[in-house]
ZAMARGU-661974 format. One record per residue (C-alpha): residue number from 1; residue in three letters; x, y, z; chain. Coordinates in nm, 4 decimals. Layout:
N
(pt NUM, ALA, (X, Y, Z), A)
...
//
This chain:
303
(pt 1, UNK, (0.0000, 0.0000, 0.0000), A)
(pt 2, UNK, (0.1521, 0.3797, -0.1138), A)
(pt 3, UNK, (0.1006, 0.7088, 0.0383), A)
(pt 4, UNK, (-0.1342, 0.7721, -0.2369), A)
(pt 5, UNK, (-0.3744, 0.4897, -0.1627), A)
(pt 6, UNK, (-0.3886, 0.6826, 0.1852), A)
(pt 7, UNK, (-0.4404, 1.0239, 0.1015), A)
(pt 8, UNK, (-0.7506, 0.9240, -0.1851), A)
(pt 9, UNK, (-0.9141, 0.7162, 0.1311), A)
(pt 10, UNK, (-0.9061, 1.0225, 0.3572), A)
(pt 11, UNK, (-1.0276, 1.2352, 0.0994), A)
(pt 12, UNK, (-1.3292, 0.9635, 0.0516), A)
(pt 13, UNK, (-1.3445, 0.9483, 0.3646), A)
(pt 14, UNK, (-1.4013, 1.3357, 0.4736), A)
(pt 15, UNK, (-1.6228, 1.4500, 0.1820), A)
(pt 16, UNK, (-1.8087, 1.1185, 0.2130), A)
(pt 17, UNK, (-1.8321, 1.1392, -0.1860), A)
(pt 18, UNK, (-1.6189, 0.9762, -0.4479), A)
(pt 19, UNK, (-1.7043, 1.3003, -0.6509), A)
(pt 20, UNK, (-1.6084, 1.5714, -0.4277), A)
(pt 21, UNK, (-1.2255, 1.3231, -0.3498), A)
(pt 22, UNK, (-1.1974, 1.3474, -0.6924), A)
(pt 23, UNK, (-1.2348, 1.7401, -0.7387), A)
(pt 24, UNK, (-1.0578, 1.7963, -0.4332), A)
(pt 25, UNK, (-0.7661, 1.5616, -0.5717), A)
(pt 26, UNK, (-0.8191, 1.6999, -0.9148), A)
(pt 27, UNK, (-0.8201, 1.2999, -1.0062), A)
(pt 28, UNK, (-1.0621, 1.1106, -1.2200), A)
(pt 29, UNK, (-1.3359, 0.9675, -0.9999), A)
(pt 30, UNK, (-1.2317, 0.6022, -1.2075), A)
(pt 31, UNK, (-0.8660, 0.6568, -1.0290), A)
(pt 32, UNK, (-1.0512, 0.7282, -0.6579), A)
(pt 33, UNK, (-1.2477, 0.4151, -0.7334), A)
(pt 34, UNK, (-0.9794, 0.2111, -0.8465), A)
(pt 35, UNK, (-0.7250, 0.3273, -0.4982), A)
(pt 36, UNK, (-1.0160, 0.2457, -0.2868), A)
(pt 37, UNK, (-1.0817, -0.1126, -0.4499), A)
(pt 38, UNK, (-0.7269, -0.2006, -0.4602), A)
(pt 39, UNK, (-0.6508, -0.0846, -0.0371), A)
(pt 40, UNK, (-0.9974, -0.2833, 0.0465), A)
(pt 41, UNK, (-0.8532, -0.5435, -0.1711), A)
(pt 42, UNK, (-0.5334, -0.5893, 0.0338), A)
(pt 43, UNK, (-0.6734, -0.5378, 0.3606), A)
(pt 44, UNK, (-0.9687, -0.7839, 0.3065), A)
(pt 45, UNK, (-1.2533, -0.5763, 0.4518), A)
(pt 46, UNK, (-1.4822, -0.2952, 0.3492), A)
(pt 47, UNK, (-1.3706, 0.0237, 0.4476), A)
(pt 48, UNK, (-1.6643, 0.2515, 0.3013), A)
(pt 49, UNK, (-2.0576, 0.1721, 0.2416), A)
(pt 50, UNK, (-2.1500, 0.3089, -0.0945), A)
(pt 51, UNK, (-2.4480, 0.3040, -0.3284), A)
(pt 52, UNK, (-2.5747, 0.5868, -0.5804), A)
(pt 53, UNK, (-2.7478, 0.8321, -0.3181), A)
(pt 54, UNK, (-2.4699, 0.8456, -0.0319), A)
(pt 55, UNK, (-2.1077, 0.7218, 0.0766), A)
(pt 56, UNK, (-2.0325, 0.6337, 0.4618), A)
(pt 57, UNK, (-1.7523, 0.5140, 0.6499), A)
(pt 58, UNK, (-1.7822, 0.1429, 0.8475), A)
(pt 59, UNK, (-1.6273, 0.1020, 1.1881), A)
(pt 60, UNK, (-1.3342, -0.0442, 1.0628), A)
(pt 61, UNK, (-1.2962, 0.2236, 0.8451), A)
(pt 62, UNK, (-1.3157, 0.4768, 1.0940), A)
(pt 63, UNK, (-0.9991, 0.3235, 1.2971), A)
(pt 64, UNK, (-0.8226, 0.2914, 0.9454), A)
(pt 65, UNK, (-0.9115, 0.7098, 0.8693), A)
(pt 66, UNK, (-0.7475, 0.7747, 1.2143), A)
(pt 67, UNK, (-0.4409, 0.5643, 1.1504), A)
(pt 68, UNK, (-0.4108, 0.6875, 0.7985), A)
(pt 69, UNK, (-0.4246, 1.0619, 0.8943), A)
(pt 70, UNK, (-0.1756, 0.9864, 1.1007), A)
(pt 71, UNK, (0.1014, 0.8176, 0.8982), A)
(pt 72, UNK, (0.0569, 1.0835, 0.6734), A)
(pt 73, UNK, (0.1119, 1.3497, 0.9486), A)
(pt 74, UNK, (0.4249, 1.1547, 1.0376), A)
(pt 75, UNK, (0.5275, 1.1088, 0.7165), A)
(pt 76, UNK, (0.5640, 1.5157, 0.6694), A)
(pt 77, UNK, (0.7180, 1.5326, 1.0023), A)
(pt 78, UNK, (0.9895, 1.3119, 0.9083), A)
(pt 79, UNK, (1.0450, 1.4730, 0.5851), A)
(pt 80, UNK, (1.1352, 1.8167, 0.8162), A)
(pt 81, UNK, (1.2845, 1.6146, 1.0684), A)
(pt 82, UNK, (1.5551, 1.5226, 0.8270), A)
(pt 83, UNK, (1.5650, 1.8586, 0.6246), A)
(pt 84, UNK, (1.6604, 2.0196, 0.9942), A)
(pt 85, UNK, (1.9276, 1.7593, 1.0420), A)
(pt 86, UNK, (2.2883, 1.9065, 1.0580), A)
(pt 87, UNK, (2.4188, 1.9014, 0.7262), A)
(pt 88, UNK, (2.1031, 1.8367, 0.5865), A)
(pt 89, UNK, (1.9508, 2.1176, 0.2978), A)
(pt 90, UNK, (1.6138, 2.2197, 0.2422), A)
(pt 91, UNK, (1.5990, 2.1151, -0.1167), A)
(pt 92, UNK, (1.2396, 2.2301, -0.3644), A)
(pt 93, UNK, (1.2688, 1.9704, -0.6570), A)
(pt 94, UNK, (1.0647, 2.1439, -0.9271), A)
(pt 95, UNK, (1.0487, 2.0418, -1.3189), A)
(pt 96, UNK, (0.8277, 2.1984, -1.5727), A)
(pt 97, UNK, (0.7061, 2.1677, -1.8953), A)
(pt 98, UNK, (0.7965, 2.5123, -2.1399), A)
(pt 99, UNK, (1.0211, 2.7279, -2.1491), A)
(pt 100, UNK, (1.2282, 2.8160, -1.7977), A)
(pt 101, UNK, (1.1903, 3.1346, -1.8745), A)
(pt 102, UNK, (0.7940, 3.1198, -1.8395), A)
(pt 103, UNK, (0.7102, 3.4652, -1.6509), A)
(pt 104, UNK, (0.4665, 3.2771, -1.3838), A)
(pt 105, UNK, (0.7239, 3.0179, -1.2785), A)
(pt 106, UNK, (1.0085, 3.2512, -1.2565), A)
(pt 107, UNK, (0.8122, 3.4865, -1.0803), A)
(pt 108, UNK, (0.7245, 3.2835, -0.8251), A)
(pt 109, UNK, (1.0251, 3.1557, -0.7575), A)
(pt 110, UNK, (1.1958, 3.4477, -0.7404), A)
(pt 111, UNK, (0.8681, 3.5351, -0.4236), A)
(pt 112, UNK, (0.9617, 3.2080, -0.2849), A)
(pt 113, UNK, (1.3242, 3.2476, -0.2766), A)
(pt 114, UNK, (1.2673, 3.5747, -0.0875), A)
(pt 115, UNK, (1.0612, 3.4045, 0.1560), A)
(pt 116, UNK, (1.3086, 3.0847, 0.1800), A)
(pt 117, UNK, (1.6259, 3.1702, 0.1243), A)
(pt 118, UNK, (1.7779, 2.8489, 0.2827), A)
(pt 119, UNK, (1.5899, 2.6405, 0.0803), A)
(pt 120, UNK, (1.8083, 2.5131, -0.1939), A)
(pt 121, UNK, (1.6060, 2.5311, -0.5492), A)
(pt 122, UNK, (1.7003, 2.2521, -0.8537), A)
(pt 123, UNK, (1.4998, 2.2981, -1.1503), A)
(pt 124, UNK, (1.4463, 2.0519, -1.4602), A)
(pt 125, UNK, (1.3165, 2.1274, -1.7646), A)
(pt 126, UNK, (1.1037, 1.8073, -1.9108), A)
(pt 127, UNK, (0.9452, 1.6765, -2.2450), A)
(pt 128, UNK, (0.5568, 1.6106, -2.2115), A)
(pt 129, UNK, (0.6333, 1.2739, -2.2779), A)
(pt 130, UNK, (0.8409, 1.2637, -1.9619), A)
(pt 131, UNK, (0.5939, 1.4253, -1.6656), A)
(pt 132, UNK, (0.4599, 1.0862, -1.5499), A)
(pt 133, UNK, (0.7698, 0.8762, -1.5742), A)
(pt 134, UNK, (0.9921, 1.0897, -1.4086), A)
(pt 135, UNK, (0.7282, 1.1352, -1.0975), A)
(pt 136, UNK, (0.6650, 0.7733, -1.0660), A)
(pt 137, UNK, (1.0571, 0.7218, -1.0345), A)
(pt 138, UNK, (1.0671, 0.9905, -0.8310), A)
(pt 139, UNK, (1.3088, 1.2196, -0.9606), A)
(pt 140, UNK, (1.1490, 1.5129, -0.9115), A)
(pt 141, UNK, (0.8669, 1.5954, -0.6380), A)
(pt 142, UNK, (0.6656, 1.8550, -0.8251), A)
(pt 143, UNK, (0.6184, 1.9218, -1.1865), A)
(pt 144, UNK, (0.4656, 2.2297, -1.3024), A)
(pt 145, UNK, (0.2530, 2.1419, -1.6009), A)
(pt 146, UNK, (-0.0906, 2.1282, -1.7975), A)
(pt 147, UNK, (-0.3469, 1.9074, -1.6203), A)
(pt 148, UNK, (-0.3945, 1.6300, -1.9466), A)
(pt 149, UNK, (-0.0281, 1.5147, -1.9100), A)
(pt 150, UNK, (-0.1217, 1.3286, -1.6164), A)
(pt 151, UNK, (-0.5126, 1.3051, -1.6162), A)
(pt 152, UNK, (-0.4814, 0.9430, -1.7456), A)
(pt 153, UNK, (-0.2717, 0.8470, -1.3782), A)
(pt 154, UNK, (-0.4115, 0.7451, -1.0916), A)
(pt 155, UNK, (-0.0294, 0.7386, -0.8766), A)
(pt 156, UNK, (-0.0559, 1.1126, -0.9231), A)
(pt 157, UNK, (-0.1660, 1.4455, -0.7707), A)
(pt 158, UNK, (-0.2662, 1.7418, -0.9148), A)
(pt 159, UNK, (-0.2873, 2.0674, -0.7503), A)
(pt 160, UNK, (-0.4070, 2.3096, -0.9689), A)
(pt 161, UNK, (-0.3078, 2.6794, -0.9976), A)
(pt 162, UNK, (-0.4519, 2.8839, -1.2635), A)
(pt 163, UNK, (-0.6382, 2.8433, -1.5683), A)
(pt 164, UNK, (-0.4413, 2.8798, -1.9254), A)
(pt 165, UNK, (-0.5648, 2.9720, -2.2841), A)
(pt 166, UNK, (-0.4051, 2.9480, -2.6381), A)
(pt 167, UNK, (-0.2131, 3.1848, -2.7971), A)
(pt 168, UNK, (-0.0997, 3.2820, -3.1418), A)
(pt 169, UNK, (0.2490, 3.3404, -3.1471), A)
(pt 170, UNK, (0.4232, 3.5199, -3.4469), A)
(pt 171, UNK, (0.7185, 3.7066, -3.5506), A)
(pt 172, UNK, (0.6715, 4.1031, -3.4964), A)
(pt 173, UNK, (0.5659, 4.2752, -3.7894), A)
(pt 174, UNK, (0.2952, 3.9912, -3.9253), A)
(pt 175, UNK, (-0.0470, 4.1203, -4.0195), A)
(pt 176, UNK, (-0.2152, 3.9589, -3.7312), A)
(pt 177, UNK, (0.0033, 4.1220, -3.4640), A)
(pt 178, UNK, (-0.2157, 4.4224, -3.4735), A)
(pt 179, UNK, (-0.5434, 4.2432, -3.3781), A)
(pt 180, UNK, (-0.6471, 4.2045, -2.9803), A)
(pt 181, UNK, (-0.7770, 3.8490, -3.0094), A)
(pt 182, UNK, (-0.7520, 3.5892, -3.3016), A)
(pt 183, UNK, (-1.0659, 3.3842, -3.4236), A)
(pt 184, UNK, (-1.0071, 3.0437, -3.5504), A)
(pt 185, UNK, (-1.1141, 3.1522, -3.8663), A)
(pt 186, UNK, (-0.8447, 3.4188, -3.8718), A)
(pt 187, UNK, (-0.6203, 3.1146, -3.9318), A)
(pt 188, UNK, (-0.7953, 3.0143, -4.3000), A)
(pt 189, UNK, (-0.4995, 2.9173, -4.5177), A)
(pt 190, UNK, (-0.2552, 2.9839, -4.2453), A)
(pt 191, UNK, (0.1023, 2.8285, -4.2118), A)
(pt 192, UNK, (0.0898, 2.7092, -3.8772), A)
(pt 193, UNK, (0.3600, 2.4663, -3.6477), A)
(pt 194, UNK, (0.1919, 2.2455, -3.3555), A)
(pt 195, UNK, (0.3819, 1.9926, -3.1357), A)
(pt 196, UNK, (0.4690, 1.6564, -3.2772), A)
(pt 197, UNK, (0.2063, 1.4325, -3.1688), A)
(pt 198, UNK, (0.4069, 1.2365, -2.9399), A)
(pt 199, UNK, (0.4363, 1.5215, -2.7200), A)
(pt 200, UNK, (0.1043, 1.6973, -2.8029), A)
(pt 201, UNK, (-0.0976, 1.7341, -2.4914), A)
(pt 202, UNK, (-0.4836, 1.6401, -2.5153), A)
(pt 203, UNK, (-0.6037, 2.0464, -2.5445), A)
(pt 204, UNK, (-0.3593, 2.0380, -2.8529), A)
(pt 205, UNK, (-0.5272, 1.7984, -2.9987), A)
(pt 206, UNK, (-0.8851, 1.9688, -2.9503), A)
(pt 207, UNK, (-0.7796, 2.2282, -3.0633), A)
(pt 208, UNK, (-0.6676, 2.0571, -3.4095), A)
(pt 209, UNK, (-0.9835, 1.9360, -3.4449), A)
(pt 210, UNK, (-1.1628, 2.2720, -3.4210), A)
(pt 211, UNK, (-0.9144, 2.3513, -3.7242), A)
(pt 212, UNK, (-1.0154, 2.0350, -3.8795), A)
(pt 213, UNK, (-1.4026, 2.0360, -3.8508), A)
(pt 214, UNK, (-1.3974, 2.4303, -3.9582), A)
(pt 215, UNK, (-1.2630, 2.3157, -4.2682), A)
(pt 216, UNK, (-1.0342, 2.6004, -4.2697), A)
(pt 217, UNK, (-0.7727, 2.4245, -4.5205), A)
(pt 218, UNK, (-0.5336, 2.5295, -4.2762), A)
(pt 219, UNK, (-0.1544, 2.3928, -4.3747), A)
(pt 220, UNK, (-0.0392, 2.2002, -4.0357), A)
(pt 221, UNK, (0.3170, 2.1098, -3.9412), A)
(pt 222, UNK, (0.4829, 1.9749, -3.6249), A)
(pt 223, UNK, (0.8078, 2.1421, -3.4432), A)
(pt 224, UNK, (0.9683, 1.8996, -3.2339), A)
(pt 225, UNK, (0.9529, 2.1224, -2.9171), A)
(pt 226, UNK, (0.9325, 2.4637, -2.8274), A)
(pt 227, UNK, (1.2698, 2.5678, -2.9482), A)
(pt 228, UNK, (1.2104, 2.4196, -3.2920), A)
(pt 229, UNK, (0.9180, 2.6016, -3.3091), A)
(pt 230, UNK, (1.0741, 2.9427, -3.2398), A)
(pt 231, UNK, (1.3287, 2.9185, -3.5034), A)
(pt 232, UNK, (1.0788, 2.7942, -3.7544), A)
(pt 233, UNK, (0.8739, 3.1351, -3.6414), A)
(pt 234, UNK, (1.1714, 3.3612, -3.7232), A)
(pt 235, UNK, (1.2996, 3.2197, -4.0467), A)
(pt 236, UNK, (0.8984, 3.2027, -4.1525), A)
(pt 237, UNK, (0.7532, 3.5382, -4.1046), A)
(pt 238, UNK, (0.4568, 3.4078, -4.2463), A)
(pt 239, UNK, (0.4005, 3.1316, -3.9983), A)
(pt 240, UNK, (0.2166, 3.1132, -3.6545), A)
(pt 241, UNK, (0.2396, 2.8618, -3.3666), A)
(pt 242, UNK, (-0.0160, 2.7894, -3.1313), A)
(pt 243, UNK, (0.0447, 2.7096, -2.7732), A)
(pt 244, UNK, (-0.0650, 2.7994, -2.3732), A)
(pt 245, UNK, (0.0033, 3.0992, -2.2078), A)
(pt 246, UNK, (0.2752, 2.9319, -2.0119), A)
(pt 247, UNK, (0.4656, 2.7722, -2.3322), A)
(pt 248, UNK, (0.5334, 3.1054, -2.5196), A)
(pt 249, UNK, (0.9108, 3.1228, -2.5457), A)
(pt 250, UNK, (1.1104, 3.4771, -2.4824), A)
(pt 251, UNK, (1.2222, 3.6189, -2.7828), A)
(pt 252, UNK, (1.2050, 4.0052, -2.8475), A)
(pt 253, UNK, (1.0952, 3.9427, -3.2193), A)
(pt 254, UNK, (0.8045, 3.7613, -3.1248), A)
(pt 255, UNK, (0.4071, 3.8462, -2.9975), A)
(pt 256, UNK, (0.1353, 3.6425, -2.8987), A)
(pt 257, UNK, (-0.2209, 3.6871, -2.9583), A)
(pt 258, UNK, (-0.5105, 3.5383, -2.7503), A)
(pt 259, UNK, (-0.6613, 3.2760, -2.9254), A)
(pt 260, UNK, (-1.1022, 3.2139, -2.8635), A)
(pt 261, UNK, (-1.1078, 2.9065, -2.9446), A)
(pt 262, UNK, (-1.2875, 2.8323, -2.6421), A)
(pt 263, UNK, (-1.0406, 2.6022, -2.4796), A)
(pt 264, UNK, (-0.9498, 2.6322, -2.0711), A)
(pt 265, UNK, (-0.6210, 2.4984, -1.9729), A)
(pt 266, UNK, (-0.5433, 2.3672, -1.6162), A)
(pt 267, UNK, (-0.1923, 2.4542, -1.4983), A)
(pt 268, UNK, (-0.0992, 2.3271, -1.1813), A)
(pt 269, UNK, (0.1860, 2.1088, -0.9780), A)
(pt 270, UNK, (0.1601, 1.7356, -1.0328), A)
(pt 271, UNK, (0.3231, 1.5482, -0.7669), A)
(pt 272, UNK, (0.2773, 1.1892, -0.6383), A)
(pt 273, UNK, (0.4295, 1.1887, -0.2896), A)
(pt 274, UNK, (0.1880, 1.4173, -0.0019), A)
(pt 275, UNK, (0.4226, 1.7619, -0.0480), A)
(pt 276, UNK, (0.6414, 1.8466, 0.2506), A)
(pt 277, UNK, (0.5725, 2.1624, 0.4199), A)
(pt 278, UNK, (0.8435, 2.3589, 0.1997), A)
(pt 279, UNK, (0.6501, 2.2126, -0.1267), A)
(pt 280, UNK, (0.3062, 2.3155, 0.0278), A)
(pt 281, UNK, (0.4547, 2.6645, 0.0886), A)
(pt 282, UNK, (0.6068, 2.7138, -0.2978), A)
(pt 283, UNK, (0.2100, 2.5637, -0.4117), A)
(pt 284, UNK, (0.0438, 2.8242, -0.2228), A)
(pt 285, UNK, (0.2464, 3.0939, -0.3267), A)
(pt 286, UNK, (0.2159, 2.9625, -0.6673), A)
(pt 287, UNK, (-0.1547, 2.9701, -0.6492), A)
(pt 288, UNK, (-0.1100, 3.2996, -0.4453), A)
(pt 289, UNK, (0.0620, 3.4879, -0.6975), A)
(pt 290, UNK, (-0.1511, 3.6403, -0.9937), A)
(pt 291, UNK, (-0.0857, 3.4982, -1.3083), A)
(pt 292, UNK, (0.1159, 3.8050, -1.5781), A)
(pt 293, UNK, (-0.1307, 3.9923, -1.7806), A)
(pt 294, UNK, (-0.0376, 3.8876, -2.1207), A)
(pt 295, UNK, (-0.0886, 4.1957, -2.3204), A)
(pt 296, UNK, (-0.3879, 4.1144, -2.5854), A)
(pt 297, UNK, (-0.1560, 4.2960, -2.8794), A)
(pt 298, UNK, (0.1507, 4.1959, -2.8170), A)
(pt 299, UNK, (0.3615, 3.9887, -2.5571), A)
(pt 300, UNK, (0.7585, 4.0575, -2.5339), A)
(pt 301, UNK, (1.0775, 3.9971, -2.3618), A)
(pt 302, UNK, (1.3749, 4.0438, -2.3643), A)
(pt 303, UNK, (1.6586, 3.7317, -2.4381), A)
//
């Protein structure tokens, strides 16, 4: 049995829905369902009565909340315990998806370094491809990412910070850079670079299919990653890419554009392990901290 299975039971267990865990976990209610079966499973007695009007705790689950709550209590405790020890760093183990230079992320860090300054900060940038993989083996504790990377796992976490959109980014000086928001239909005809789709989240592909069922003959081609698609950007001043807030790289010859296409993006940290109190404290700054107004004209940094 994981720390996982323990934290989903609690959650059950103090909402009294599988529903409400699941928003509160930001977790498919399949994955509550499935950590619940498999802990009952391995202990060999119910732990929950449950039927389609109401969800309530049996005796034995009762004693097994208590202990539960507890070994997760002790389990942060001993994660501080040993971060006080002589010798011993406070270390925040934080990857991402996009570009480090992502004005949310660094921002916040920058807050949280103010706030911390003995905590010790290592940073990885990963592929899409890589957010579940590199949790599960845990080489990183929190991942700052879009929600569909992990939706499909029920090992991890999600704890969710803002809410994204698409923009249209472009080299400065296209036609388009002078409009405040881009319609899909703006894009008829367009020249326009998407992820590959091995590392094309699931709002990606929605938003391909809006293209798709518009009919707007649009002429789609994948970039390998971000960086690919910024120097396809400046040697095509013709072409667009679209991607979240979050994902626009820094470049002072390029702008973004808000895209209505309708689609919401969940940002958050993905973890799998309950956070320590130092990862707590970065989340709820994170969550804290407003998210940069993009400018709807143009968006630019410099290198």
């Amino acid at each position: 049995m994981k720390l996982h299975d323990l934290e989903v039971f609690c959650a059950v267990a103090e909402e009294e829905s599988f529903v409400n865990a699941a928003h509160r976990l930001f977790v498919s209610q399949s994955a509550v369902t499935q950590h619940i079966k498999k802990i009952e499973t391995e202990l060999g007695f119910p732990l929950l009565i449950r039927n389609k009007h109401f969800v309530k705790i049996t005796a034995q689950g009762e004693i097994f909340h208590r202990a539960a709550k507890d070994i997760l209590l002790r389990y942060r405790q001993a994660l501080d315990d040993c971060a006080r020890e002589k010798g011993a760093e406070h270390i925040l183990r934080l990857s991402y998806v996009g570009p480090s230079g992502a004005p949310y992320l660094t921002d916040t860090l920058k807050q949280f370094h103010i706030l911390y300054p003995e905590c010790e900060i290592v940073t990885r940038r990963l592929r899409p491809d890589q957010v579940n993989s590199t949790l599960e083996q845990d080489e990183t504790n929190l991942v700052f990412t879009p929600y569909d990377l992990i939706a499909d796992s029920f090992q991890l976490f999600f704890y969710p910070l803002y809410e994204d959109q698409h923009y249209c980014v472009m080299a400065e000086g296209n036609p388009l850079s002078t409009m405040k928001e881009l319609q899909c239909e703006d894009l008829a005809e367009k020249h326009i670079f998407l992820p590959s789709k091995a590392f094309r989240p699931a709002h990606m592909q929605a938003f391909v299919q809006i293209l798709n069922k518009k009919e707007l003959h649009c002429k789609l081609e994948e970039a390998y990653n971000i960086d690919n698609a910024l120097i396809q950007l400046l040697s095509h001043g013709d072409a667009f890419a679209v991607m979240p807030g979050f994902s626009i790289p820094q470049h002072p010859q390029l702008c973004a554009v808000p895209l209505m296409d309708g689609i919401c993006i969940r940002v958050g940290l993905a973890y799998r392990h309950p956070m320590t109190r130092m990862e707590e404290a970065f989340a709820v700054l994170a969550r804290e901290l407003p998210f940069p107004d993009i400018q709807p004209r143009v968006y630019r940094n410099s290198c």
